[in-house]
N, C-alpha and C positions, 0 to 999 in steps of 0.2 A: 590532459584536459581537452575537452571536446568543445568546438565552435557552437553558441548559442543560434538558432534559427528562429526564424520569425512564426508565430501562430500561438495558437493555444494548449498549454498543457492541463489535461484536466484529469488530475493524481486522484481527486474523489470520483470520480466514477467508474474510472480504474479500479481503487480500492472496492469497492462497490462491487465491480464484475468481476475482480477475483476470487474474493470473498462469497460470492454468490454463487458461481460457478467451476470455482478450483477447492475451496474448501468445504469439501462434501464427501460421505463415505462411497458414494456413486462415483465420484473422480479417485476416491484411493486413501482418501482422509482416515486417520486410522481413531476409535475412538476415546474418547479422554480414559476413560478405563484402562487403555493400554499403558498409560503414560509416559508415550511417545510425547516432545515436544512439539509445539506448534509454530511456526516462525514464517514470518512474510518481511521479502526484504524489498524495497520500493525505492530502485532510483530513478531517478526524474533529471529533466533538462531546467529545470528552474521551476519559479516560481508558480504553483494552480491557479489555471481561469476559472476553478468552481473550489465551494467550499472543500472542505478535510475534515470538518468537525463530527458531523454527523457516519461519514464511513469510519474514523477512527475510534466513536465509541463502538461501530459495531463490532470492532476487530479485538474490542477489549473485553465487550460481551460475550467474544466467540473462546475468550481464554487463548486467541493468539500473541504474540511478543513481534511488535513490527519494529524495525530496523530503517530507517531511511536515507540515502542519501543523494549529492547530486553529482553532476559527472561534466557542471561545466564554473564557470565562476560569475554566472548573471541570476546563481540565485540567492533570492531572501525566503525562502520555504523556512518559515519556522516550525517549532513542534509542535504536532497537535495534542 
């Protein structure tokens, strides 16, 4: 278990810039045709200073399977 730090974790714009810029056939993204799985796994220090709601519908429209978890014991990150 990892010591919680002070500041802001912001999981959705994370989501957001990986999705934007890791999930792409330009970065190596292979496509659904292949039917290679898609999978993003997301852990975090606790709790988002910004929403989740809106990058995890995009992650659901992208046909990825996102995974989340956290790596200390000061979160309340629910599911999105």
């Amino acid at each position: 278990m990892f010591q919680c730090l002070a500041g802001g974790t912001r999981t959705g714009a994370a989501i957001d810039d990986v999705v934007t810029n890791g999930f792409n056939e330009q970065s190596g993204l292979r496509p659904l045709s292949e039917g290679a799985p898609r999978v993003l796994i997301v852990l975090t220090d606790g709790q988002s200073s910004d929403s989740v709601a809106q990058p995890a519908q995009n992650v659901r429209h992208l046909n990825l399977h996102m995974f989340q978890d956290t790596c200390c014991r000061c979160s309340t990150l629910a599911r999105a």
